[in-house]
FIPADO-973309 format. One line per field, with one value per residue (C-alpha): residue in one letter; residue number from 1; y negated, z, x negated. Coordinates in nm, 2 decimals. Layout:
<atoms>
voti A	...
drenlum NUM	...
v Y	...
w Z	...
u X	...
</atoms>
This chain:
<atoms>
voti X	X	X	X	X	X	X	X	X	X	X	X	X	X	X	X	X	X	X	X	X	X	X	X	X	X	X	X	X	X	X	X	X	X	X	X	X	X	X	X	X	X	X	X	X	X	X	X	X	X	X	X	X	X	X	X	X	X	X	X	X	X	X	X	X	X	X	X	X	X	X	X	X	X	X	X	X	X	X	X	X	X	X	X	X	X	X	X	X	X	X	X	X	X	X	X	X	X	X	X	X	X	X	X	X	X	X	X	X	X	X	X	X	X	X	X	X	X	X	X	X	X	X	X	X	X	X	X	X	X	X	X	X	X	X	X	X	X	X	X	X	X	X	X	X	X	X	X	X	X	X	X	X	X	X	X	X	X	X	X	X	X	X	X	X	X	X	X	X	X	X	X	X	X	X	X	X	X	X	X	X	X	X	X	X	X	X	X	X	X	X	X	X	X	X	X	X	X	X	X	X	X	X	X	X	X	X	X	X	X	X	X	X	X	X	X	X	X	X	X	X	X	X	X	X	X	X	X	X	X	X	X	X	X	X	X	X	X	X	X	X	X	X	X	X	X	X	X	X	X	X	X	X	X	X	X	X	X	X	X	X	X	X	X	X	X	X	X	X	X	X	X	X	X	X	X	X	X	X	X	X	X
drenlum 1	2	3	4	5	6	7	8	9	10	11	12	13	14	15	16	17	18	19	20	21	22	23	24	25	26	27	28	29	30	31	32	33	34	35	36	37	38	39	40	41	42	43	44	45	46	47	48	49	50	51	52	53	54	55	56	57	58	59	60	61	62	63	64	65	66	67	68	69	70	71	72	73	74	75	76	77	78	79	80	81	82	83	84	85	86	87	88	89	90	91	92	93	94	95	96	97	98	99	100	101	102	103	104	105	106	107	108	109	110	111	112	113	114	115	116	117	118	119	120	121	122	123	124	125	126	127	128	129	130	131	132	133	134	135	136	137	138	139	140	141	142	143	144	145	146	147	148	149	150	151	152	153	154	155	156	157	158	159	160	161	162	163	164	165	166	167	168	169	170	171	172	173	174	175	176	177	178	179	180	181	182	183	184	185	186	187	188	189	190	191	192	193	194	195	196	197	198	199	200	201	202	203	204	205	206	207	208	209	210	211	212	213	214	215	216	217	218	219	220	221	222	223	224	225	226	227	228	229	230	231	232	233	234	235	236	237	238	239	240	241	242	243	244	245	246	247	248	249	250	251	252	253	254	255	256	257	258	259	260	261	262	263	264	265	266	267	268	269	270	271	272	273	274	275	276	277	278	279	280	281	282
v -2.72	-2.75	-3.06	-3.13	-3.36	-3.44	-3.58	-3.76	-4.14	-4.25	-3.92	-3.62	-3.27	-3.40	-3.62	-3.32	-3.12	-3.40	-3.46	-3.07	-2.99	-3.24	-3.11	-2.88	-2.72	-2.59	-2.29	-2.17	-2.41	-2.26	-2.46	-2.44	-2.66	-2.71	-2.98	-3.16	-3.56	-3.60	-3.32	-3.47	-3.61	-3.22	-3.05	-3.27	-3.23	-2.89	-2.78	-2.95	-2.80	-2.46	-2.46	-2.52	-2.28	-2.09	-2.22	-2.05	-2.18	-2.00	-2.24	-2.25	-2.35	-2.10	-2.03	-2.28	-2.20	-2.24	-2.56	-2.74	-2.70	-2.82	-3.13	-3.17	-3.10	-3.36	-3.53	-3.28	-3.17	-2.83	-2.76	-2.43	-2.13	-2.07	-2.44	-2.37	-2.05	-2.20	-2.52	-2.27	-2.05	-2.38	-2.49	-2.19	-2.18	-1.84	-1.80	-1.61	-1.41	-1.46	-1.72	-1.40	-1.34	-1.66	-1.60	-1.28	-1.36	-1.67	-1.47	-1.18	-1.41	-1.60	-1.29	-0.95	-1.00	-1.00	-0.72	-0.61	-0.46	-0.31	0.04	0.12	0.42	0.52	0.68	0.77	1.00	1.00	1.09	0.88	0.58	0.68	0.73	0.37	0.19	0.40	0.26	-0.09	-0.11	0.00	-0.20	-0.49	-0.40	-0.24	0.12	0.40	0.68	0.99	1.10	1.28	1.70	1.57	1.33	1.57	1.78	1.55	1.41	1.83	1.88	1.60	1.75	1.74	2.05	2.27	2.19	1.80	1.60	1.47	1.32	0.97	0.89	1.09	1.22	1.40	1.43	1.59	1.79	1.55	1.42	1.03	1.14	1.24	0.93	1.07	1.19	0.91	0.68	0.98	0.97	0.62	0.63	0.90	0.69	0.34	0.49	0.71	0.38	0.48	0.21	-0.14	-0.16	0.07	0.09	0.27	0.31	0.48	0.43	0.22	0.30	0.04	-0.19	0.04	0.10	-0.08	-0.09	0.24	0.42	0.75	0.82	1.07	0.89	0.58	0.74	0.67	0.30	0.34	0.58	0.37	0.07	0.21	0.36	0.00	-0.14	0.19	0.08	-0.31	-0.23	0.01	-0.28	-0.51	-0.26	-0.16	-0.51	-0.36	-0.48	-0.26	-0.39	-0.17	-0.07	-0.08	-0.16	-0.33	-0.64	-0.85	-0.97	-0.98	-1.21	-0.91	-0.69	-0.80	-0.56	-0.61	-0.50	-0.40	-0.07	-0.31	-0.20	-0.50	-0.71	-0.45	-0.45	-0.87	-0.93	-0.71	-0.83	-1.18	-1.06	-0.91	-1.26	-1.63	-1.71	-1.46	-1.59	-1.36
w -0.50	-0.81	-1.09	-1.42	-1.63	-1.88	-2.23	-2.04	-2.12	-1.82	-1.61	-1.77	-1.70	-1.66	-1.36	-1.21	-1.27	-1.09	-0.81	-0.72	-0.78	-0.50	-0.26	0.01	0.06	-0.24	-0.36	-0.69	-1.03	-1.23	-1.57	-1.88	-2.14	-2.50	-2.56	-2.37	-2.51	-2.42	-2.44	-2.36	-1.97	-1.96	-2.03	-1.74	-1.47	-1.56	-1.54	-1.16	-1.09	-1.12	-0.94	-0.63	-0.71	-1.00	-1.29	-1.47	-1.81	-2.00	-2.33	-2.53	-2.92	-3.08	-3.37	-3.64	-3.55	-3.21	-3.26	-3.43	-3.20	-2.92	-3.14	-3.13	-2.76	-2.60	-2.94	-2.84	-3.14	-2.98	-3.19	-3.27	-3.05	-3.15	-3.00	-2.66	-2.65	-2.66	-2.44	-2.16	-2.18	-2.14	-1.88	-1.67	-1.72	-1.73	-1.96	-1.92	-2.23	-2.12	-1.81	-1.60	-1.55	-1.40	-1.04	-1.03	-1.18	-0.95	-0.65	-0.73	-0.79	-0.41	-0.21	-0.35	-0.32	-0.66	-0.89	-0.90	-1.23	-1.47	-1.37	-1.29	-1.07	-1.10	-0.86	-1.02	-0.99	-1.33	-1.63	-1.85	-1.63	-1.60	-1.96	-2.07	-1.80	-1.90	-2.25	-2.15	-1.95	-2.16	-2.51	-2.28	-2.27	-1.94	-1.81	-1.65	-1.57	-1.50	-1.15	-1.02	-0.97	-0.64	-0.59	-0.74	-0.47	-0.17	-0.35	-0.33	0.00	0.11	-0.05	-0.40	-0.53	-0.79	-1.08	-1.04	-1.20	-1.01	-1.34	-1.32	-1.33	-1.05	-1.10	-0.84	-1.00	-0.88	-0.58	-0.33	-0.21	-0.24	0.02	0.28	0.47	0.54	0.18	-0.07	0.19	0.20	-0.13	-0.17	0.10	-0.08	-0.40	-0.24	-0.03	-0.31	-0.49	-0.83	-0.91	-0.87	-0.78	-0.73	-0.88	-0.73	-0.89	-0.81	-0.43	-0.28	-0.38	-0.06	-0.31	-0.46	-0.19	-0.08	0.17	0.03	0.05	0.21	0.60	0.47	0.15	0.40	0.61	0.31	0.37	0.66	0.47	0.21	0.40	0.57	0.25	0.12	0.43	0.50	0.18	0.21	0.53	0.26	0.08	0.32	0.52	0.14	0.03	-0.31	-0.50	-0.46	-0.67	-0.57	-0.79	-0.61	-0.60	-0.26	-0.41	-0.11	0.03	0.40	0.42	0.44	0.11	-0.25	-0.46	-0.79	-0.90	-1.19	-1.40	-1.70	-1.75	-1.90	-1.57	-1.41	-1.70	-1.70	-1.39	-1.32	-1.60	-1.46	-1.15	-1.29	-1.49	-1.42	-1.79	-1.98	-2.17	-2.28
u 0.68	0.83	0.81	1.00	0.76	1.05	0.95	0.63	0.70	0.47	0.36	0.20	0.10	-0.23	-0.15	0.02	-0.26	-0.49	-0.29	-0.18	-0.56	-0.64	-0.39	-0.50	-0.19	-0.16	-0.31	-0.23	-0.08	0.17	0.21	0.49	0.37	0.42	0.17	-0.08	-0.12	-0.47	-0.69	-1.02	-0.90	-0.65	-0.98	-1.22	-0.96	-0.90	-1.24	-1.26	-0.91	-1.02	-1.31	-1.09	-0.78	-0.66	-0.43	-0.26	-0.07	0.20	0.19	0.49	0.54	0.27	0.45	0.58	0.96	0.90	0.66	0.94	1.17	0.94	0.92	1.30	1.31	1.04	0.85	0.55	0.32	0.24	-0.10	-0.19	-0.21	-0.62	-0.70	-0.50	-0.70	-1.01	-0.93	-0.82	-1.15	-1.35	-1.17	-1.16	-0.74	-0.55	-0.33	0.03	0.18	0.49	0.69	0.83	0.42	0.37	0.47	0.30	-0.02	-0.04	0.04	-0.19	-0.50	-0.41	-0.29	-0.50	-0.91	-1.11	-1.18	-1.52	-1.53	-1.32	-1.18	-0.85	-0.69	-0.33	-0.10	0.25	0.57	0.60	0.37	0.50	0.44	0.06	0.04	0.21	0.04	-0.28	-0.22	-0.15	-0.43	-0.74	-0.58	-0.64	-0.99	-1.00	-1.07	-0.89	-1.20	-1.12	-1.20	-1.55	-1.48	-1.57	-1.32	-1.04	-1.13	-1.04	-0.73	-0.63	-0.75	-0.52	-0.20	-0.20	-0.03	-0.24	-0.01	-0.04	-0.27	-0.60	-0.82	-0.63	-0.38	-0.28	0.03	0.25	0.53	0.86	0.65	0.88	0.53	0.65	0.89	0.57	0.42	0.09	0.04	0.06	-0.17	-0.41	-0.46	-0.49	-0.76	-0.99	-0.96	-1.05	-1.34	-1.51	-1.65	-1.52	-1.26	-1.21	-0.80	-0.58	-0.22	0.10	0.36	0.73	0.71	1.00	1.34	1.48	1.60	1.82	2.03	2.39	2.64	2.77	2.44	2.50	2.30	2.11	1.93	1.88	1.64	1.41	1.40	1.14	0.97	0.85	0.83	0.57	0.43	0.40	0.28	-0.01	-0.14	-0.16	-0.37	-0.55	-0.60	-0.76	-0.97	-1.14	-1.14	-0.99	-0.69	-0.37	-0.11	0.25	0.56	0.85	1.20	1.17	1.06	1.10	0.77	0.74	0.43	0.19	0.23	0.37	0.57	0.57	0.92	0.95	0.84	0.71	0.39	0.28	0.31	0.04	-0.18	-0.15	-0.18	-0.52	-0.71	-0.64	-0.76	-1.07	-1.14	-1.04	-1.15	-0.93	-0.66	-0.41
</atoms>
């Protein structure tokens, strides 16, 4: 359900807040805002709201260019970004760094299960992924461990060639292994079960999006690989009762598994640290 609140001459986010909050059939709030009116009754209902089911608030007109023009646009007096901050951390709110993370955050904090702490495995086809994601993920106060000698071992017994990477991320580069089914949910398997990280992320698998009309036979016959892949590792996900969060182009969610498509490392890094804590404002 969507709702346009206008300039707010009778209704305000704050009633919206109340009356979605009180609605069973709703399970996650999105919010854009650039000011709230009255922060006092915002910060109450809030605080009940999010006992219930998470909100999440993307809150626009943080700087003084962008604060005047909010002004011009609905008569709001957005307030400074430092004040939001703390409002949401009191009120249990999560707040987005940026709109396109609003879906996704919302849908990651309904559909994956909680975080139990803060480490962070990494399956990739890429090294550069690993390390960016890698980077994103730890600046945001998070950790990427590398894996037990123990652990490495498993990951090689189940396929990993000897000049891949098993430390974390895991990196199997251009070995063609993203094009085995057994392989990629193998690995995901020994990671989940050894107890050594609290989600998992895989990224590179699921090229289905990419293809056309015009795709040649022979590269289609890759679509029910990676479907699959992607499904292998959403049962993965609720047999560990660990967060798997999926890179792919086949962004199209069947009800069962959500892709997140896009190679933006940022969206990963976002969305898992509002996973690991309802109270963290970006």
């Amino acid at each position: 359900m969507f709702v346009h609140t206008g300039n707010e001459c009778d209704l305000t986010v704050t009633d919206f807040l109340e009356y979605f909050g009180q609605d069973p059939e709703v399970r996650s709030i999105i919010m854009y805002i650039e000011a709230i009116r009255d922060g006092r009754r915002f910060t109450e209902i809030a605080r009940a709201v999010t006992k219930m089911k998470p909100v999440v608030i993307y809150k626009a007109g943080k700087t003084s260019g962008s604060a005047r023009a909010a002004q011009s646009h609905t008569g709001a007096l957005s307030g400074k970004k430092e004040i939001y901050q703390g409002l949401f951390r009191q009120a249990g709110i999560i707040g987005s760094p940026t709109m396109e993370l609003l879906l996704p955050v919302a849908h990651a904090l309904v559909e994956r299960p909680a975080m139990r702490g803060p480490r962070v495995a990494i399956i990739t086809v890429g090294g550069s992924w690993g390390v960016a994601l890698t980077d994103a993920l730890e600046e945001a106060g998070l950790t990427v461990p590398e894996l037990s000698p123990n652990l490495q071992e498993r990951l090689r017994s189940a396929g990993m060639p000897t000049r891949a990477s098993t430390r974390n991320p895991v990196d199997f580069g251009a070995s063609g292994l993203f094009l085995s089914l057994d392989t990629p949910l193998a690995l995901g398997s020994e990671i989940l079960s050894f107890g050594e990280v609290d989600a998992l992320v895989v990224h590179g698998i699921g090229r289905p999006g990419m293809h056309t009309a015009g795709t040649p036979d022979e590269w289609k016959i890759f679509l029910d690989i990676e479907k699959r892949q992607i499904k292998g590792l959403n049962d993965l996900e609720k047999k560990m009762g660990i967060p798997v969060l999926i890179g792919s182009h086949y962004s199209q969610s069947n009800g069962k598994a959500r892709r997140f498509a896009t190679s933006i490392n940022r969206e990963y890094a976002s969305t898992i640290i509002c996973m690991r804590s309802r109270n963290y404002s970006l």
